[in-house]
N, C-alpha and C positions, 0 to 999 in steps of 0.2 A: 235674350232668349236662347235657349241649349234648343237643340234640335233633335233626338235620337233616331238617325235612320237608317234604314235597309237597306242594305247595298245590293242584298238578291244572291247567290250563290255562288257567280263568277261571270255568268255571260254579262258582260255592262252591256246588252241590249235588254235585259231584263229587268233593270232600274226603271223605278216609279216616273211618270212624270212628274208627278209631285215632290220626289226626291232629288230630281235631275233641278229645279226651280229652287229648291232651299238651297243647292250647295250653290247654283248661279249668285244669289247672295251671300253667301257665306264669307266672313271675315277670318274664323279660324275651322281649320277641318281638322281633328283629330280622329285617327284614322287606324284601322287593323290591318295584319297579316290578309287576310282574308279576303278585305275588297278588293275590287280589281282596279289598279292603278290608273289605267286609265281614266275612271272615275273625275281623277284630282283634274283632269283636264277644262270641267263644270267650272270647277271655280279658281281658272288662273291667277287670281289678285290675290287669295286669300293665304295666310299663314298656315303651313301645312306641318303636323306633328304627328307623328308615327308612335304608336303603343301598339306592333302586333305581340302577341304570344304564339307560340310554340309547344309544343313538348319540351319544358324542362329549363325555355327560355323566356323571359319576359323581360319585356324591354320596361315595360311597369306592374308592379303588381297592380290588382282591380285597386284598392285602398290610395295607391298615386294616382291612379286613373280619375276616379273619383274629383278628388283634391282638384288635379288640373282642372277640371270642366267646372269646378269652381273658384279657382283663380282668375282662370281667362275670363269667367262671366264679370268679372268686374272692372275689365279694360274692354273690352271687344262688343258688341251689339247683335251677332249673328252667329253662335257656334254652333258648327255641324260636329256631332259625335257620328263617323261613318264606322256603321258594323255589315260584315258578313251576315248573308240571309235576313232574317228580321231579329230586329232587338230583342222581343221576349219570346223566342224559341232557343234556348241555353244560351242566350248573349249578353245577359245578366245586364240585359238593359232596365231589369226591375230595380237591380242595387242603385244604378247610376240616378235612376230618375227619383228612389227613395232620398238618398242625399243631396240633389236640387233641392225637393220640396224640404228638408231638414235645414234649408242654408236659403228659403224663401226665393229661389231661383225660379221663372218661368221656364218651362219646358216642355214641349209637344214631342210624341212620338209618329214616325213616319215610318208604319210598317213596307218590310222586303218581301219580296218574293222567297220564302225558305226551303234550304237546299233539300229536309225531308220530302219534298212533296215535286222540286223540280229537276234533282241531279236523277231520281227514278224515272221522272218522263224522257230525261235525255237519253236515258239509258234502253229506251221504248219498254218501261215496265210502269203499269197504270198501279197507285200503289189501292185502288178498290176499283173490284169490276166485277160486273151484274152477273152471277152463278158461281163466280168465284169466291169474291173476297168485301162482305160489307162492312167490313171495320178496320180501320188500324190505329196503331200507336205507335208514337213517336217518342225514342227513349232515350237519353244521356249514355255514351257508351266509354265517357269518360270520369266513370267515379276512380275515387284512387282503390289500388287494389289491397294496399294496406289498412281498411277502414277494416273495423272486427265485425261491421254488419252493414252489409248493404242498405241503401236508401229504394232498394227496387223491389218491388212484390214481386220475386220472380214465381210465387207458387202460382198466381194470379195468372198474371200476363203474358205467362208462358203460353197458354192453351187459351187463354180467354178473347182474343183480339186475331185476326184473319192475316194480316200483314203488321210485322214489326219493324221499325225505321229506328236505329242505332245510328246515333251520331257522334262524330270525332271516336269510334269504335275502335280502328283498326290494333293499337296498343294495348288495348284489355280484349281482342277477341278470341282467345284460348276460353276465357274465363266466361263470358258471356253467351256462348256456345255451349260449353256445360252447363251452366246453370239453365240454357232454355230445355237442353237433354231431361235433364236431371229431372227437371220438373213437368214432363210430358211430349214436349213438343219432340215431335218425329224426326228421327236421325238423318229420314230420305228428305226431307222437307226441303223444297228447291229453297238458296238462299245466293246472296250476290253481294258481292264488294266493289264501290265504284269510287275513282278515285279521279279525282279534280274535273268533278261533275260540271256539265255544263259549260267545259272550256276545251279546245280545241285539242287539246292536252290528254279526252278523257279516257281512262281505261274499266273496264268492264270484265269480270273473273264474275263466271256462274259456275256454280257448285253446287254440292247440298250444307246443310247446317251441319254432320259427322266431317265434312272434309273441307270444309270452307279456312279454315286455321292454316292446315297445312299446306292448302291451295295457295293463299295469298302470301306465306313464309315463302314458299317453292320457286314463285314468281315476281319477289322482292318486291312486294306493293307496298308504298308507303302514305302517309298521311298529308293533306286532306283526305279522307275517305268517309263512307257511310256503307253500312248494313242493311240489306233490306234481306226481311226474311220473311215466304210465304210463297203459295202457292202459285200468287200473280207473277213471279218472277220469269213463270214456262212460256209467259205469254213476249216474251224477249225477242225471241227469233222472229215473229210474227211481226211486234211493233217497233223495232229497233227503226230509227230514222237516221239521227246524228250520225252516227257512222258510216249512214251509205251515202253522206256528201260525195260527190266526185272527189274535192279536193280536201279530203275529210285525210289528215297525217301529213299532208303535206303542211312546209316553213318553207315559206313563200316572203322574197325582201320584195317592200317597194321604195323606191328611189324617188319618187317627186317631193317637191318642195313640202314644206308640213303640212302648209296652209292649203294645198290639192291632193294629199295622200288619200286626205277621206273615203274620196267617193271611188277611188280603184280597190282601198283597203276593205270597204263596205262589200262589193259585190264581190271579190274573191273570198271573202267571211260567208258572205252568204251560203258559199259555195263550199265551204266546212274547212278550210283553210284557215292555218295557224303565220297573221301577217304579221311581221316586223319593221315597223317605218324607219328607213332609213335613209333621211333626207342629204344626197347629196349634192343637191343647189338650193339657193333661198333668191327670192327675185331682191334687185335693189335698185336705188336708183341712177338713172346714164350718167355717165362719167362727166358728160357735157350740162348736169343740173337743168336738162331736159330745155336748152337752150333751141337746141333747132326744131323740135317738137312744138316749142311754145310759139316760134317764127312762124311754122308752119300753119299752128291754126290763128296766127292774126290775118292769115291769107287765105283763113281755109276755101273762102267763096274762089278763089282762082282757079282752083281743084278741079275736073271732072271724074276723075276717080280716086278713094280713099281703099286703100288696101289694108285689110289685118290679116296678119298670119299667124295669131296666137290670141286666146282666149286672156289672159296678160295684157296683153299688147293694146286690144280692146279697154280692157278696165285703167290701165295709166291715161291713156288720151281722154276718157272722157273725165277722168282725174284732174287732167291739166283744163279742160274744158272748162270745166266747174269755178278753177283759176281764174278764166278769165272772162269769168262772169258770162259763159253762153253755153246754150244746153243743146238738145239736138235740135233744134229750128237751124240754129247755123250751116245744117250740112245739108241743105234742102238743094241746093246746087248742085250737089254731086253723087254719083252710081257708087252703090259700094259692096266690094267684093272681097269675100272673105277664102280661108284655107283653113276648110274642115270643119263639122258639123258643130263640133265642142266651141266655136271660135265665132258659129252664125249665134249660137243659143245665147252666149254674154251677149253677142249683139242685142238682141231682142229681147234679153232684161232690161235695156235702155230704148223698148219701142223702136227699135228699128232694124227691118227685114231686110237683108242684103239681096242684091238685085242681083248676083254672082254668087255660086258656090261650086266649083269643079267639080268632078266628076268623082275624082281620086285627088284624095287629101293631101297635094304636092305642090313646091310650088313648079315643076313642069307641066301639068295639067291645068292648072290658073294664066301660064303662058298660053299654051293651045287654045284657051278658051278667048284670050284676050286678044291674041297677034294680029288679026285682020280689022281693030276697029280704036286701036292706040294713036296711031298717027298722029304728029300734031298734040296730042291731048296731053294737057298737066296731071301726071299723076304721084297723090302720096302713098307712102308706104312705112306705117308705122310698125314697127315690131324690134324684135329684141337687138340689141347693139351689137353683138356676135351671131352672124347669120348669117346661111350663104348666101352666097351674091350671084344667084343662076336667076331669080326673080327679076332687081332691077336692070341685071346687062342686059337681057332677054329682049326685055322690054323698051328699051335703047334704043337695041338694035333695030326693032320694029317703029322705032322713031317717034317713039313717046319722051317725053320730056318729065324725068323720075327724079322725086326731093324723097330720100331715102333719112328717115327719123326717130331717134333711138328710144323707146317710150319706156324701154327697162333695161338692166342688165343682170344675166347668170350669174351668181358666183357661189363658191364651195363654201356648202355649212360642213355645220360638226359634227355627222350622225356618230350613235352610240356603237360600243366595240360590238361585233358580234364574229361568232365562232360561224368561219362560214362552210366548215365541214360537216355543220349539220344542216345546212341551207339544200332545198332542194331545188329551189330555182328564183332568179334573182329579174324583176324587172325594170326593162329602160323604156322612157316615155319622149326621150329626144334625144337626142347627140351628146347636148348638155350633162346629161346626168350619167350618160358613159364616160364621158370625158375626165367629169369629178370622181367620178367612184373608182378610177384609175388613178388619180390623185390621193386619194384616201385611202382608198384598198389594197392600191397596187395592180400593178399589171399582172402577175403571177396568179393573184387570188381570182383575177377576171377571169386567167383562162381555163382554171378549174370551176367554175360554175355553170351549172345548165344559166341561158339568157335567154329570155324573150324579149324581144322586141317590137316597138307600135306600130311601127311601119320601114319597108324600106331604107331609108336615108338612115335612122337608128340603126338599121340592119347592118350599113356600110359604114356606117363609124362605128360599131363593133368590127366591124373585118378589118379596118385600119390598125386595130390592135392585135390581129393575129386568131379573134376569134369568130366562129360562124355560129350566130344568132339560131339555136334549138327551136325557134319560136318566133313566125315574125306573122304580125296580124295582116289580114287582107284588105280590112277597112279599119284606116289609120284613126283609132279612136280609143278609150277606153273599152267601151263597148266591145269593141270590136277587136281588143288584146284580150279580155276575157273571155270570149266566143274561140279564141287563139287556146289560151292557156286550156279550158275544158274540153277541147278538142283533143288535143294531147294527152292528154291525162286519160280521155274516155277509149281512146285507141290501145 
């Protein structure tokens, strides 16, 4: 089965779920310029092949394109063909699925979101609106300019339709411009060129259709772009939203592991921010093959208190748990106390509500809260194998009796090169990720960067380097470095 589907225009939040589900399957993705790379993320297993186009560049013609998606169909059981916007709005997903059916190929089309109808909303222009505008059309703005006759009625659709949507325009819009002249349409007629619609990235040139040419030459706009022309364009200033993100132009790095960049990448997106993961730690496993971890819970009933102090730390224990053949009934003996709200919630994706959460997400405030009732008591403490050691002295010293247990350990991934003079601010989520990104980045590049930090302790292992944290949240949390970062930004 060949798959033909929409990739949507470039936000990869605007992908189908039905689209998101085929690539989850997918054996081979073959794939454009156009979609948004993160996409390939869907279907990590499968074989991934690039055919984008360009102006002037094609890595295949449409005619190898073709061929391949009937090649593969005779090794593979799953191809995704992934197109920018949807397949039959110029993405000549007609040809493709014509020569399946010629070559008895199955194939389903899985329409996009198309960028005529969504790079205008991002843009806050409605491409029809009640008094304004009850038709449009959406037109190819890439014929060649050497044909001896156009394939476009412009005597027609010049004047006949309320709002015109040109796309892949920007190359012939001298030419397209005059011919709507030419054949009626109004000189003053508001018109607008948007370029890499629906991404973080976008830009917006409003104009009229007499100066729209030499607007976008003036201001070196280049392609992806799209044309919209008509009267709905006035309604801009009115409905523009994308750009009044707070963090809407900001390139924003985040530093966690891959496998947690998500959910910090997600809400600073939210927030109209253009994020770059740049993972510099990856969890792995303790040095010691989780030897005294696993000691620990053959004992676990000895325990009166089991400590986590990382959301991590949680998920390896009850990993090893799992090992050894006991689930949470086994820790029915003992109080368990966590650091930091991110670190109770893994808890209690495993059914259990920790009887301790401090105050302030440290572990000096997990001391304060513990010192008068440790005495005597066996307590564990699992968490990462490089960590400070203010928790179990603490704890000692108040005469508790502490089996300290390495349930993971930090170490330095590979993230991707990036230029971090165009970085407007880069953040840390532990010590850990300072630590490496000194390792990778270098100490120089650290201390030219704005830094925010999650909390605190982050804060002071940036100033062990010489630099003072731009940015240090109040409650040590994701949450709560976002409520940090947008505070900044809105001042």
């Amino acid at each position: 089965m060949v798959y033909l589907v929409g990739a949507g225009p470039g936000d990869a939040g605007l992908l189908t779920v039905k689209a998101r589900e085929i690539l989850e399957m997918a054996d081979v993705v073959i794939y454009d310029k156009l979609a948004d790379e993160k996409l390939l993320n869907y279907a990590p297993t499968a074989e991934k092949i690039y055919v984008g186009k360009s102006a002037g560049r094609h890595t295949l013609k449409q005619d190898e394109i073709n061929n391949l998606l009937v090649e593969k169909s005779k090794t593979a059981k799953n191809i995704v063909r992934l197109k920018g916007g949807d397949p039959f709005v110029f993405g000549r997903g007609g040809e493709e699925a014509l020569t399946l059916r010629e070559n008895n190929i199955n194939f389903e089309i899985i329409s996009g979101v198309t960028s005529a109808i969504a790079v205008p909303a991002y843009a806050g222009i409605p491409v029809t609106h009640r008094g304004v505008a009850a038709s449009f059309a959406v037109v190819t703005g890439h014929e060649d300019p050497n044909k001896s006759e156009s394939s476009i009625n412009w005597e027609k659709i010049s004047t006949a339709v309320d709002t015109l949507i040109f796309l892949m325009g920007v190359e012939n819009l001298p030419k397209i411009t005059a011919k709507l002249i030419e054949h009626g349409r109004a000189k003053n007629t508001p018109a607008a060129v948007i370029r890499n619609g629906t991404k973080f990235s976008q830009q917006v040139l409003v104009s009229t259709l007499e100066n729209i040419s030499a607007d976008v030459e003036k201001n070196n706009i280049k392609p992806p772009a799209i044309l919209i022309v008509g009267e709905v364009v006035n309604l801009r200033e009115k409905l523009k939203w994308f750009e009044n993100k707070i963090l809407f132009g900001k390139k924003i790095v985040v530093t966690r592991t891959r496998a947690q960049a998500s959910k910090l990448t997600r809400q600073l997106e939210n927030l109209g921010a253009d994020v770059i993961e740049f993972p510099t730690i990856k969890i792995a496993e303790s040095s010691d093959n989780f030897k005294n971890l696993d000691a620990a819970i053959s004992n676990i009933k000895n325990f009166d208190w089991i400590i986590f102090t990382s959301a991590n730390g949680v998920e390896k224990f009850f990993e090893r748990l799992k090992i050894s053949k006991l689930d949470a009934r086994a820790l029915n003996a003992s109080k368990i106390a966590v650091i930091g709200s991110a670190t109770a919630e893994k808890l209690m994706g495993y059914n259990i509500i920790p009887d301790l959460i401090p105050a302030e997400f440290r572990a000096e405030s997990l001391v304060d809260a513990l010192k008068n009732s440790v005495s005597g008591k066996n307590i564990l403490i699992a968490r990462a194998e490089v960590s400070r050691d203010i928790l179990p002295n603490e704890l000692k010293n108040f005469g508790a009796n502490v089996t300290v247990a390495a349930a993971y350990k930090t170490v330095a991934d590979t993230p991707p090169k990036i230029d971090f003079s165009e970085i407007d601010l880069v953040t840390f989520t532990s010590s850990s990720t300072v630590e490496n990104f000194v390792a990778v980045a270098g100490i120089e590049t650290l201390k030219k960067i704005k830094a925010a930090a999650i909390g605190t302790v982050t804060a002071e292992t940036l100033k062990k380097f010489g630099v003072t944290a731009d940015i240090v949240a109040k409650e040590f949390t994701i949450a709560g470095l976002v409520d940090a970062i947008k505070n900044f930004y809105e001042t």
